[in-house]
C-alpha positions as CSV (number, residue, x, y, z in Angstrom):
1,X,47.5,2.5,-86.4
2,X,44.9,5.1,-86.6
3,X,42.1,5.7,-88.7
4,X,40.3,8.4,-90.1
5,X,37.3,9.8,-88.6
6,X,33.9,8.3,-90.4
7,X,32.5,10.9,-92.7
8,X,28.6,12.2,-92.9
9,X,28.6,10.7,-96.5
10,X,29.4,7.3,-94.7
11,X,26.8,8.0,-92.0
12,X,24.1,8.3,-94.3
13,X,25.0,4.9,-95.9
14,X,24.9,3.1,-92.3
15,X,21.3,4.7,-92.2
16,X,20.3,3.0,-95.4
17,X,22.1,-0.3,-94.5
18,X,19.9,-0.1,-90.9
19,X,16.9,0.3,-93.2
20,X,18.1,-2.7,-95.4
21,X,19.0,-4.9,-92.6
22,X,16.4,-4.9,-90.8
23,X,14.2,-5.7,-93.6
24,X,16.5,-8.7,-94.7
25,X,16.5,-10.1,-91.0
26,X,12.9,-10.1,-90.7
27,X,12.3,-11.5,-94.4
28,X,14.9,-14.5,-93.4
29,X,12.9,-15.4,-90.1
30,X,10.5,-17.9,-90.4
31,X,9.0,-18.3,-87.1
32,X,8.7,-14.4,-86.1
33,X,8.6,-10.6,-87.9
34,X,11.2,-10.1,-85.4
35,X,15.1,-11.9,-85.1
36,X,14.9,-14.5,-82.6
37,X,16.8,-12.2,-80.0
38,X,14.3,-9.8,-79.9
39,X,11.6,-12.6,-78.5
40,X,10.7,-13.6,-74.9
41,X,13.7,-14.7,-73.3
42,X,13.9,-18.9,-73.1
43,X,16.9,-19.5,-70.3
44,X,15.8,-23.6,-70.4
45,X,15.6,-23.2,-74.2
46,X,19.3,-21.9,-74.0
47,X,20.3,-24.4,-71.5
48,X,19.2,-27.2,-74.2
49,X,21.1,-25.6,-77.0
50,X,24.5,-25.8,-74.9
51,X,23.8,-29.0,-73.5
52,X,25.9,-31.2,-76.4
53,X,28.0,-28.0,-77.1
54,X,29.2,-27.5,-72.9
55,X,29.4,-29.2,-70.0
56,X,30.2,-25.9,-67.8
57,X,27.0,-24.4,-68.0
58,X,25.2,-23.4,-64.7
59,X,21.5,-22.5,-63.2
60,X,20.6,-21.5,-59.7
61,X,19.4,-25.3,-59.4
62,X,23.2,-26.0,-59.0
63,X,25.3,-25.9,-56.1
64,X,27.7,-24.4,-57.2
65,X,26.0,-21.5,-58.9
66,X,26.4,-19.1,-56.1
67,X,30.2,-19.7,-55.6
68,X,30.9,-18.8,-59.1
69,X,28.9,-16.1,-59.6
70,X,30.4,-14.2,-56.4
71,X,34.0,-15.5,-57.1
72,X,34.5,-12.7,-59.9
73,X,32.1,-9.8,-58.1
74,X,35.2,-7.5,-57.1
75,X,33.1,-5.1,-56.2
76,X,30.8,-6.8,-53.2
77,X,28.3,-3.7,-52.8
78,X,26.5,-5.5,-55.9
79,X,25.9,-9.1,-53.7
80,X,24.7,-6.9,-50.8
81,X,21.2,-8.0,-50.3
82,X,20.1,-4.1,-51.1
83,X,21.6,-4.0,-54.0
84,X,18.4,-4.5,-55.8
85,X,20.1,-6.3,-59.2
86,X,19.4,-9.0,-61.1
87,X,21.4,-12.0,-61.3
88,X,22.1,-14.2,-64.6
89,X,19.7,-16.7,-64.8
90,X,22.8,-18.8,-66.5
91,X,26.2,-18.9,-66.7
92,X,28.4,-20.5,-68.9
93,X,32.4,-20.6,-68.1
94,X,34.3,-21.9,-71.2
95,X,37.0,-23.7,-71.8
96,X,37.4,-23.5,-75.4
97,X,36.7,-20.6,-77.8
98,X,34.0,-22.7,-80.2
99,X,32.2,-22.6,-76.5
100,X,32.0,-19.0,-76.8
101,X,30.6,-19.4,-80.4
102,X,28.3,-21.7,-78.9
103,X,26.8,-19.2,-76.7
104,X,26.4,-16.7,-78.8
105,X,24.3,-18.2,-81.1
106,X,22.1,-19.7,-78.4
107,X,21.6,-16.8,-76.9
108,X,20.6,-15.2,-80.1
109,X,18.2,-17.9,-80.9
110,X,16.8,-18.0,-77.1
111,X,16.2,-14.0,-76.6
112,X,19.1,-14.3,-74.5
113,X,21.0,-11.5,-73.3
114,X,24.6,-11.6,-72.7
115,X,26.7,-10.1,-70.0
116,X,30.6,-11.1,-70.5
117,X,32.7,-10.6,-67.5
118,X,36.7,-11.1,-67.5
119,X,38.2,-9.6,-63.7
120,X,34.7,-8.4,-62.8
121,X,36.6,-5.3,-61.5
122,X,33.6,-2.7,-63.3
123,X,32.5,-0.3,-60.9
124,X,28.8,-0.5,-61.6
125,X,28.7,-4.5,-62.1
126,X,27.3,-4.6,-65.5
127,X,29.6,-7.5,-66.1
128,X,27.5,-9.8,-63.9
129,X,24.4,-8.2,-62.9
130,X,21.5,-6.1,-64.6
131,X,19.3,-2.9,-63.2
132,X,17.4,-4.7,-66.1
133,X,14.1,-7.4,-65.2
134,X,15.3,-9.3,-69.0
135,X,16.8,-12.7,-67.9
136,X,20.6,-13.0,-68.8
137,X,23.5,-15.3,-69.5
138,X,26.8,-14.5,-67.4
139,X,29.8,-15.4,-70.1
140,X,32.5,-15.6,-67.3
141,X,36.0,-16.3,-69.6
142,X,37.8,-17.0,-66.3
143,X,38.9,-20.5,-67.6
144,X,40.0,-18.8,-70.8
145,X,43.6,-17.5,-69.3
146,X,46.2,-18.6,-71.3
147,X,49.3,-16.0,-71.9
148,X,52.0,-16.7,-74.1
149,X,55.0,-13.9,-73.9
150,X,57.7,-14.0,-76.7
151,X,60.8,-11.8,-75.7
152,X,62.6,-12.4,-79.1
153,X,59.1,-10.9,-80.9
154,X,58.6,-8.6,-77.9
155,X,54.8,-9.7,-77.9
156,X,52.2,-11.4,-75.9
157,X,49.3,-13.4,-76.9
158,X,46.5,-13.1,-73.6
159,X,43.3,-14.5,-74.1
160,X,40.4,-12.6,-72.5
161,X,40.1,-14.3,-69.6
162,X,43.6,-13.3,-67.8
163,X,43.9,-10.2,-64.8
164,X,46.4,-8.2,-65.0
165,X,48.3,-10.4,-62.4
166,X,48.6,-13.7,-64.6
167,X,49.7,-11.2,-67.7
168,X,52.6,-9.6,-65.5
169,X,53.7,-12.8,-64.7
170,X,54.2,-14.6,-67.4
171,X,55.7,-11.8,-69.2
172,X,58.0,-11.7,-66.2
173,X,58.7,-15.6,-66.7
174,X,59.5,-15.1,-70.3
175,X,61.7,-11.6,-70.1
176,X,62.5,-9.4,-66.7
177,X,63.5,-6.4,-69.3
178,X,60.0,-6.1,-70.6
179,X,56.8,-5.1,-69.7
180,X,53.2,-4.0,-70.6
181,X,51.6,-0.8,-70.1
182,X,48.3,-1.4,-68.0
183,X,47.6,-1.3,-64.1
184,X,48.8,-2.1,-61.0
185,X,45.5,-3.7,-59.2
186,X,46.6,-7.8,-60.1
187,X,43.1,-9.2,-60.1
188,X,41.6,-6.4,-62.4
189,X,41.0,-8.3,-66.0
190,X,43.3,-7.2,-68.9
191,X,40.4,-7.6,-71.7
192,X,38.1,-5.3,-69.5
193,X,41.2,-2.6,-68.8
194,X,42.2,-2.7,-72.7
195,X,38.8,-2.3,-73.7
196,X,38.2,1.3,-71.5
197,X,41.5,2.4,-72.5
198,X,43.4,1.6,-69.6
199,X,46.4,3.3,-67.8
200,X,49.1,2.6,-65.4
201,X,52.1,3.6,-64.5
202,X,54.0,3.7,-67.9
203,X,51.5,5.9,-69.4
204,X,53.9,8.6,-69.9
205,X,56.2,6.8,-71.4
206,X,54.3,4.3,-74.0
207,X,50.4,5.4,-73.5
208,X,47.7,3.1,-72.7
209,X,47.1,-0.3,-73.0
210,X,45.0,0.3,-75.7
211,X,47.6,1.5,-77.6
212,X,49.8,-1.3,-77.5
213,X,47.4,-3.7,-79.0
214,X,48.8,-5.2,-82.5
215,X,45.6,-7.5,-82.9
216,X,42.5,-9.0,-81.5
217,X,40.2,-11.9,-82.1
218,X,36.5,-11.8,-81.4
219,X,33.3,-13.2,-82.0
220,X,31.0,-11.3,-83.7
221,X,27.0,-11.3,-83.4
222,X,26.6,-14.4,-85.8
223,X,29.1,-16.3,-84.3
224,X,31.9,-15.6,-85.9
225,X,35.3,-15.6,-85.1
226,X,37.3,-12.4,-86.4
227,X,41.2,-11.0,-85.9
228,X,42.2,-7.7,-86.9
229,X,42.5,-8.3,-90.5
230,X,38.9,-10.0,-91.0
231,X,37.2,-7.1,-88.6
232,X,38.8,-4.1,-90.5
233,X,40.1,-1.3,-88.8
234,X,36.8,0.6,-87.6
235,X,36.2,-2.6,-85.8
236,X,39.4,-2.5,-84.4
237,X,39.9,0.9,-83.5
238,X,36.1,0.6,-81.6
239,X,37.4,-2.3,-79.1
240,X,40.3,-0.8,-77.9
241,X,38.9,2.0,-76.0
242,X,35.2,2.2,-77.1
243,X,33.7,-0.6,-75.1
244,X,34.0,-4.2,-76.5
245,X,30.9,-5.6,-74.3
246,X,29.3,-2.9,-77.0
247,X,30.4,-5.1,-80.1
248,X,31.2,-8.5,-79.5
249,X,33.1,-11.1,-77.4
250,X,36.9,-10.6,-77.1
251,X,38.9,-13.6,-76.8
252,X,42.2,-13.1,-77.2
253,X,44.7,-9.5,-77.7
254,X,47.9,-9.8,-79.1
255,X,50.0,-7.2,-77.0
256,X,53.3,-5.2,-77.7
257,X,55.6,-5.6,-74.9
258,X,57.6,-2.5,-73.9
259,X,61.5,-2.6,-72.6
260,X,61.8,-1.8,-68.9
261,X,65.5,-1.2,-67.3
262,X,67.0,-3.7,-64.9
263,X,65.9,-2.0,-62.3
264,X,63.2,0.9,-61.4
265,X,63.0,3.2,-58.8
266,X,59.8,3.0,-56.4
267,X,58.9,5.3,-53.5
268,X,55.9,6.0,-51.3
269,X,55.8,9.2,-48.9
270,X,53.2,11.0,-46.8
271,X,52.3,13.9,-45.7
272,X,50.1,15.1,-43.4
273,X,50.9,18.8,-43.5
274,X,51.2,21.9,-45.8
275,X,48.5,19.9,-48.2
276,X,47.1,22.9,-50.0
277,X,51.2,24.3,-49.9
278,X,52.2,20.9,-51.8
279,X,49.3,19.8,-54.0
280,X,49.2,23.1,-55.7
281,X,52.3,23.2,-57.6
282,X,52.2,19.6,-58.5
283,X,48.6,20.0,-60.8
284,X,51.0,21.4,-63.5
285,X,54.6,20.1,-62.4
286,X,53.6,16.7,-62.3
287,X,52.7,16.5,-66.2
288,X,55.7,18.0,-67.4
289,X,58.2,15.9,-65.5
290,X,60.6,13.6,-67.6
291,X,58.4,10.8,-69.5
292,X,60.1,8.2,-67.1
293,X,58.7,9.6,-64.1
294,X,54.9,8.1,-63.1
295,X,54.0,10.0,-59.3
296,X,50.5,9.5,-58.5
297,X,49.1,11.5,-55.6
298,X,46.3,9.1,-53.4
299,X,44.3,11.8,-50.8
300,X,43.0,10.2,-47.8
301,X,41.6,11.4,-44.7
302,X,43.1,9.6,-41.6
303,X,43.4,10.7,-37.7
304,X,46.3,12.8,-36.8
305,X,46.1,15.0,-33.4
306,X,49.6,16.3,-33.8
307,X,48.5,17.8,-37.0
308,X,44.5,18.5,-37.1
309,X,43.0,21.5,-35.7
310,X,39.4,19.7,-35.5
311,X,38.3,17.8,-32.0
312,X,38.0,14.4,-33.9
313,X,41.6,14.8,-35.1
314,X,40.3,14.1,-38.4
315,X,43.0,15.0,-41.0
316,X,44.1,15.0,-44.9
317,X,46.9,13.0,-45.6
318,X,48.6,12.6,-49.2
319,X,50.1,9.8,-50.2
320,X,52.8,10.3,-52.9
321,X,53.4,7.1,-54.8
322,X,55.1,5.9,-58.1
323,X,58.1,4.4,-60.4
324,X,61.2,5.7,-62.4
325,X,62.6,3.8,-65.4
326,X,65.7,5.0,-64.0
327,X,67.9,5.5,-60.8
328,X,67.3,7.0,-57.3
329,X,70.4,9.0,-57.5
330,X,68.5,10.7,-60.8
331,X,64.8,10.6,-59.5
332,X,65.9,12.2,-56.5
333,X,67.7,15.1,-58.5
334,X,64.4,15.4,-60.3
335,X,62.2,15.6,-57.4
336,X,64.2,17.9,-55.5
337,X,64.5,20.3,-57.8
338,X,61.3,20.1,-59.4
339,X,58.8,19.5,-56.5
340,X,60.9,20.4,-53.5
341,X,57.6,21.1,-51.7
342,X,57.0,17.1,-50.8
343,X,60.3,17.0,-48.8
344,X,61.7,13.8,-50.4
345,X,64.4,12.4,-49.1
346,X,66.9,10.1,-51.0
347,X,66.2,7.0,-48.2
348,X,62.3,7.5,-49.7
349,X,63.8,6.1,-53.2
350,X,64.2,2.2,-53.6
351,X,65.3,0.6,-56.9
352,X,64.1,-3.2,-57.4
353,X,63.1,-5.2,-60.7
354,X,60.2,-3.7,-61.8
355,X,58.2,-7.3,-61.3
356,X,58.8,-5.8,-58.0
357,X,58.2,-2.8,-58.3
358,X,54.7,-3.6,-59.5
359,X,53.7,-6.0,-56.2
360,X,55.8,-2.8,-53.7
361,X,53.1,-0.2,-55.0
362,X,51.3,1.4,-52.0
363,X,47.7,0.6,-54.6
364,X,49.3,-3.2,-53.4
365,X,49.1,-2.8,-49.4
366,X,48.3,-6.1,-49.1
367,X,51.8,-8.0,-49.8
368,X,53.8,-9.3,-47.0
369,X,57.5,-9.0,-47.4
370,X,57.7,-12.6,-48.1
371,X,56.0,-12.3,-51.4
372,X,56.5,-14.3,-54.6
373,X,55.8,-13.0,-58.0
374,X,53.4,-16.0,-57.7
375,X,51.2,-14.2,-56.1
376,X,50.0,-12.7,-59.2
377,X,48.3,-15.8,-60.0
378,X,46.1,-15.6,-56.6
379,X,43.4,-13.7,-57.8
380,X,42.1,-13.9,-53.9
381,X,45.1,-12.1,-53.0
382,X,43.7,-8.7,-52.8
383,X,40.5,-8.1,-51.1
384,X,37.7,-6.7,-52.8
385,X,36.1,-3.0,-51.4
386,X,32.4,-2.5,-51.8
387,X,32.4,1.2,-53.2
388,X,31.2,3.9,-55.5
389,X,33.1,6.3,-57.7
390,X,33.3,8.9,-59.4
391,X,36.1,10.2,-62.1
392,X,37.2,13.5,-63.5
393,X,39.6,14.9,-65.9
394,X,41.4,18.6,-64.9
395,X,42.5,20.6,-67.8
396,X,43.1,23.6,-66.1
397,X,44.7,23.7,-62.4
398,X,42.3,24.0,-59.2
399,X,42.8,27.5,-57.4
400,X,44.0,27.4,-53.5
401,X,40.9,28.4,-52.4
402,X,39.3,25.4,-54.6
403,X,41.3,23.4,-53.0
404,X,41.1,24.1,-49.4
405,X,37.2,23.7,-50.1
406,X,38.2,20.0,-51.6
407,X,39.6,19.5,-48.0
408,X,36.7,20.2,-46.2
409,X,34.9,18.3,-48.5
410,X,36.6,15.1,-48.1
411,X,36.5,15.8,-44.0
412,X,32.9,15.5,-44.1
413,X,33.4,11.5,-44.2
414,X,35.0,9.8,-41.4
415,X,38.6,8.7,-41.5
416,X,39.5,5.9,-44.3
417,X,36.3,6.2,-46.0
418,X,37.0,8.1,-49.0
419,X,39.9,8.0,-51.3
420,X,40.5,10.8,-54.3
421,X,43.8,10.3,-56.4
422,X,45.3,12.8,-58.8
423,X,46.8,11.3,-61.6
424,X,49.3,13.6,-64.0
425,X,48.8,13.1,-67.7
426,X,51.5,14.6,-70.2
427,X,54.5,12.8,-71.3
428,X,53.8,11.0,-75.0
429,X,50.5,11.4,-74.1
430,X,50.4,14.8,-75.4
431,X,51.8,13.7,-78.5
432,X,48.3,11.8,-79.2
433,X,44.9,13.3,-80.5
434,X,41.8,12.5,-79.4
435,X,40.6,10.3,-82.1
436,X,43.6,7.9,-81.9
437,X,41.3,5.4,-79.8
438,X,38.0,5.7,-78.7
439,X,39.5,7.3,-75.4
440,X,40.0,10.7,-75.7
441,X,41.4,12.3,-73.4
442,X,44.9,13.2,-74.2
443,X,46.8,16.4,-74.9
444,X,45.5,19.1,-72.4
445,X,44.7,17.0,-69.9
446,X,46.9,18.1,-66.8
447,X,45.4,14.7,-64.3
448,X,42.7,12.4,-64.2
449,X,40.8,12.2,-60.5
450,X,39.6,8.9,-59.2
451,X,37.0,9.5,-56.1
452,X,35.4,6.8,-54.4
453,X,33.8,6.4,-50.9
454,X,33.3,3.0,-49.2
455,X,30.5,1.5,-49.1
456,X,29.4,1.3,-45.5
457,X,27.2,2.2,-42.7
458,X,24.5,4.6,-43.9
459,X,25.0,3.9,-47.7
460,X,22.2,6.7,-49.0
461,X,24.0,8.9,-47.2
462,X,26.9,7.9,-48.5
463,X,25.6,8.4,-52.3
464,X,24.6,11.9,-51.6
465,X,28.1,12.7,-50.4
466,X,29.9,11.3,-53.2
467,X,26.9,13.3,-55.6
468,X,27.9,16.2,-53.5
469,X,32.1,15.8,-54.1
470,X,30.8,15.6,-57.9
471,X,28.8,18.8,-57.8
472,X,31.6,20.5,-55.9
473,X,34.3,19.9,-58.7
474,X,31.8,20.7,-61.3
475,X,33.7,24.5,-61.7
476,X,37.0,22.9,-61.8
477,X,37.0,19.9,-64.0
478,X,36.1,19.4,-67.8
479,X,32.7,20.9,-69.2
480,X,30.9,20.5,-72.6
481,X,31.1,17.9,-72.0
482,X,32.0,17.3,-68.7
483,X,34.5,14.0,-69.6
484,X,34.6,10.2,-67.0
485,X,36.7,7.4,-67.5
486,X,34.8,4.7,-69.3
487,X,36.6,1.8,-66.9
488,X,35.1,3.8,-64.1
489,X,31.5,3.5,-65.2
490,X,29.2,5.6,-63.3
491,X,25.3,4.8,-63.6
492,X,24.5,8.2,-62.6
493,X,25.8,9.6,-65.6
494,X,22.7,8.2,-67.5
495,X,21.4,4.7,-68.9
496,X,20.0,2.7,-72.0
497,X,16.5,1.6,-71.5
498,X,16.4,-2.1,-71.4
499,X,13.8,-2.3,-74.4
500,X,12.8,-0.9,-77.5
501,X,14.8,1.7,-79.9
502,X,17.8,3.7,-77.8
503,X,17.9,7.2,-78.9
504,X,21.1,8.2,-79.6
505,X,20.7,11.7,-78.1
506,X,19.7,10.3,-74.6
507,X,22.5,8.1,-75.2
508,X,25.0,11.4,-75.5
509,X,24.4,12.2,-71.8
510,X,26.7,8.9,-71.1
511,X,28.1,8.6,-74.1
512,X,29.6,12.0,-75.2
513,X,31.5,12.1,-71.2
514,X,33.1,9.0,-72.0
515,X,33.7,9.4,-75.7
516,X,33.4,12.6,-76.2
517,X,33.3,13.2,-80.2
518,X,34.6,9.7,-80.4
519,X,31.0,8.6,-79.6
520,X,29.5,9.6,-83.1
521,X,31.7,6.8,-84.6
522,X,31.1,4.3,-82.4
523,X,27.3,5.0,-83.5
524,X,28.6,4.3,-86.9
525,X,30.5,1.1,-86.0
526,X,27.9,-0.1,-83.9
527,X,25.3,0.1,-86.6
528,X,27.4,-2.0,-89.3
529,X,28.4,-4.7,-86.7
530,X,25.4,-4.9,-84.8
531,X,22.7,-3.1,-85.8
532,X,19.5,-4.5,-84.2
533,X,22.0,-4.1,-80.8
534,X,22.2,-8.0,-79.6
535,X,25.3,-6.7,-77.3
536,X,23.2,-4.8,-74.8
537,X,23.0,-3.3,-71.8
538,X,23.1,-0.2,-69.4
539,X,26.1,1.5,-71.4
540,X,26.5,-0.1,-74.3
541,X,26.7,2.1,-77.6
542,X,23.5,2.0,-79.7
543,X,23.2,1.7,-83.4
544,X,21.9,4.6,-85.2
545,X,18.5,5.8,-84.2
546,X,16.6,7.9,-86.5
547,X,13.2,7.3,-85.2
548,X,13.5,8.2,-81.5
549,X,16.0,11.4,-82.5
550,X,12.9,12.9,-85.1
């Protein structure tokens, strides 16, 4: 459902309510000038409250503190004794969603902060840890899991807590003929994929995951409980693509599922040759392709002596990858026809049940063949890859000689340590405008580009290079603003202070590339659901500032 766009009229009242609610919160304190929040933070204080309320509450004076913390940290650069973070100085892992309530109004009352983590897959670890010196609660929802499909109804039910894994599993349990439009890494959490936007590869054919959400429940920042009806629909549009950790605490989505054919077609095929000869056409091919097709393109660099000209042997291999809703025999008609220049042949094409299909994905290299859709539910299954990365959205093709300088880029790394994937757009995508969610990037976008580099060896070496494959692409990606992915948060791109009034044209240099003109509404969401900004941290939208921004 989409809503309209909030009006400078409506603006002017949230600045007025600000004014008004801060007054009336600062009357209705009797203790302080200030709400409780806003005071020294108490962790034993906020220990105390839980105590009656939970019995899964945990301080680094337990043994298990430690264990849990680092179970969820997908990305292990941030438990790296260098990584110069803070850790929670609790954590809380419910089991029941009046728990959540609980800690929510304890942290409010303690000057608690609250980071909420689901899969823990964020790429900056804001979910766990803080570049903040403010002590914190960890809400980890990894006991809140539950997924209830309904084929008949051609819905889910998924409480925050699941990873994508444990979601396509249980849909698969209750229907193999349907499916949900999200990604293909099984330990990544749904709520934090929904809440960035989230793609996969049935974007082209039903969007995001963010657009197949039919309703929500969250608690809000006095402890409420809330479902689509009771939050309205600014709320709802905000949390599906805005940034929930910005707004509240999700616990559950109710999801529309999506029909998928008995059987898909998969393929994955590289090539270590002719890269510049291949990758050109398929920057504006790719996108126009039938809506069934998904082909993601995963550039490498590997060793090849039969095919480098460089003493090391150091090479650029593309890795084509993706599925069909639909036959080989068809796919490979499409494929030769329309991107002959990858050489597929018709053994490259496999059809299997897309539960399959989903686990056979080359982004899956980890399965054996004697998998079991089981292994969804493992969420040690995949291993976890310190890194850092970067993303990009190309709206107008790169040139030869821009790519050729994209090669010698990526060669300045040794082999297997940097990744860049091209992934086309189009399809119903370009049926959507930008204000449909808070995610905006949509018609005119030919691909989004992933680019990470691992995490090894000399790591502030490392961090200039990946700085430098940014400034490269700067001529040949987005501008004014130059746009990110949201689920690919990227510190670099700026940060809120940890204190004090957040000025909401600082805030743009983040903001406005995730968001783009999205991010003025979220402003005026943020300041009617939480406007002295309890939800905090690095990235988090800000309420309306009209101090700092004189």
């Amino acid at each position: 459902m989409k809503s309209p766009p909030t009006s400078p009229a409506l603006l002017l009242f949230f600045i007025l309510f600000v004014v008004t609610i801060n007054i009336s919160s600062s009357s209705s304190s009797s203790s302080s000038s200030s709400p409780a929040w806003l005071n020294l933070p108490n962790p034993s204080g906020f220990v105390t409250c839980l105590s009656s309320i939970s019995k899964s509450v945990y301080t680094p004076a337990n043994s298990s503190f430690n264990d849990i913390y680092a179970f969820s940290a997908r990305n292990p650069r941030f438990l790296m004794p260098d990584a110069n973070r803070l850790t929670p100085a609790v954590i809380v892992t419910p089991g029941a969603e009046s728990e959540v309530q609980a800690v929510v109004i304890c942290a409010r009352q303690n000057g608690m902060q609250i980071r909420t983590r689901s899969g823990g897959h964020d790429f900056e670890g804001l979910s766990y840890s803080s570049t903040y010196t403010r002590p914190f609660v960890l809400l980890d929802m990894i006991n809140l899991k539950a997924v209830i499909a309904d084929p008949v109804a051609k819905t889910a039910v998924v409480q925050a807590g699941a990873t994508l894994g444990e979601v396509y599993y249980w849909i698969y349990r209750a229907s193999g003929l349907l499916g949900f439009p999200a990604g293909v890494w099984s330990t990544v959490g749904a709520t934090g994929l929904i809440c960035g936007g989230g793609y996969g590869p049935l974007r082209r054919k039903y969007g995001f995951a963010a657009d197949n959400v039919l309703d929500a429940r969250i608690v809000d920042v006095n402890g409420n409980i809330l479902d689509r009806k009771a939050m309205g629909e600014d709320l709802f549009w905000a949390i599906r693509g805005g940034s929930c950790s910005s707004f509240g605490v999700i616990l559950s989505w109710t999801l529309n599922l999506v029909d998928i054919p008995e059987k898909v077609t998969i393929f994955t095929v590289l090539r270590e040759d002719r890269q510049t000869e291949i990758i050109y056409p398929f920057q504006t091919i790719a996108p126009v392709l039938p809506i069934e097709v998904d082909i993601r393109c995963r550039i490498s660099t590997t060793v090849n002596f039969n095919t480098s000209t460089r003493p090391d042997g150091l090479a650029i291999q593309l890795g084509f990858t993706g599925a069909y809703l639909g036959s080989a025999d068809d796919l490979f008609t499409i494929f030769s026809t329309r991107l002959p220049e990858i050489g597929f042949v018709r053994s490259d094409l496999i059809e299997v049940p897309w539960i399959e299909a989903l686990m056979q994905s080359s982004f899956f290299p980890f399965f054996s063949a004697n998998y079991t859709p089981e292994d969804f539910l493992d969420r040690t299954f995949l291993a976890d890859i310190p890194t850092k990365a970067k993303s990009d959205f190309v709206r107008s093709p790169l040139s030869v000689p821009a790519i050729n300088g994209l090669w010698d880029k990526l060669l300045e790394v040794g082999a297997g340590e940097t990744t860049v994937i091209f992934t086309p757009y189009g399809g119903v995508l370009d049926n959507y405008p930008e204000s449909t969610i808070p995610f905006p990037n949509r018609a005119g976008t030919l691909f989004m580009i992933y680019a990470r580099v691992l995490w090894v060896g000399n790591t502030t070496q490392k961090l200039e290079w990946i700085r430098s494959l940014h400034d490269y692409l700067t001529p040949y990606v987005s501008s004014n603003p130059r746009r990110a992915y949201y689920n690919y948060d990227d510190l670099d791109l700026g940060a809120n202070p940890s204190t004090g009034i957040i000025s909401n044209i600082a805030a743009r240099s983040w903001g406005s590339s995730y968001f783009n003109e999205n991010f003025n509404r979220l402003i005026a969401i943020k300041t009617l659901v939480d406007p002295l900004n309890f939800f905090r941290h690095e990235q988090t939208v800000p309420p309306f500032s009209l101090i700092q921004d004189m």
